[in-house]
C-alpha positions, 0 to 999 in steps of 0.5 A: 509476488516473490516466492522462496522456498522455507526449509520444508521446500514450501514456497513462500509469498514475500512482499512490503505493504503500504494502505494509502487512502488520500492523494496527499499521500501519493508521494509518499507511496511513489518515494517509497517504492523508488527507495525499495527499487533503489535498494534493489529489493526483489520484493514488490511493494503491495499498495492497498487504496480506497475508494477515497483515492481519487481515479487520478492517483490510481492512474498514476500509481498504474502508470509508475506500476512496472518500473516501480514493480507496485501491484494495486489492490483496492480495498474496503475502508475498515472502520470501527464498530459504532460503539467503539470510541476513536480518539484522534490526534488530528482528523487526518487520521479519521481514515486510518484510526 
């Protein structure tokens, strides 16, 4: 991640983020990142996934990693408590309540 210093010198952490837990999203994420690349951001893009992402999306995301300057986290699906009701507007959204 990119580091700049505040003004008591301290180095901070600088980076966009996006959570993609289904491949339909793929292109999304991949479109994202080129525009940040395009528009010359000198911050990574932190993309956080599931294990709902199939093994092929997250190799393609490696594979688009350098020259997207993507950096991968797998993460745990956050879910709400069991007595806590969700209401959806579609049931795409279950993953991301």
């Amino acid at each position: 991640m990119s580091h700049k210093s505040d003004t008591t010198g301290k180095a901070k952490n600088y980076a966009y983020t996006t959570l993609i837990t289904r491949s339909s999203y793929l292109a999304g994420v991949i479109i994202l990142a080129y525009t940040l690349r395009k528009q010359n951001s000198q911050y990574p893009l932190v993309v956080l996934y599931t294990d709902a992402l199939t093994e092929d999306s997250v190799a393609a995301l490696q594979h688009e990693s350098k020259k997207l300057n993507l950096v991968l986290k797998k993460t745990e699906a956050l879910v709400p408590r069991e007595n806590v009701k969700v209401t959806l507007i579609a049931e795409r959204f279950g993953d991301t309540w």
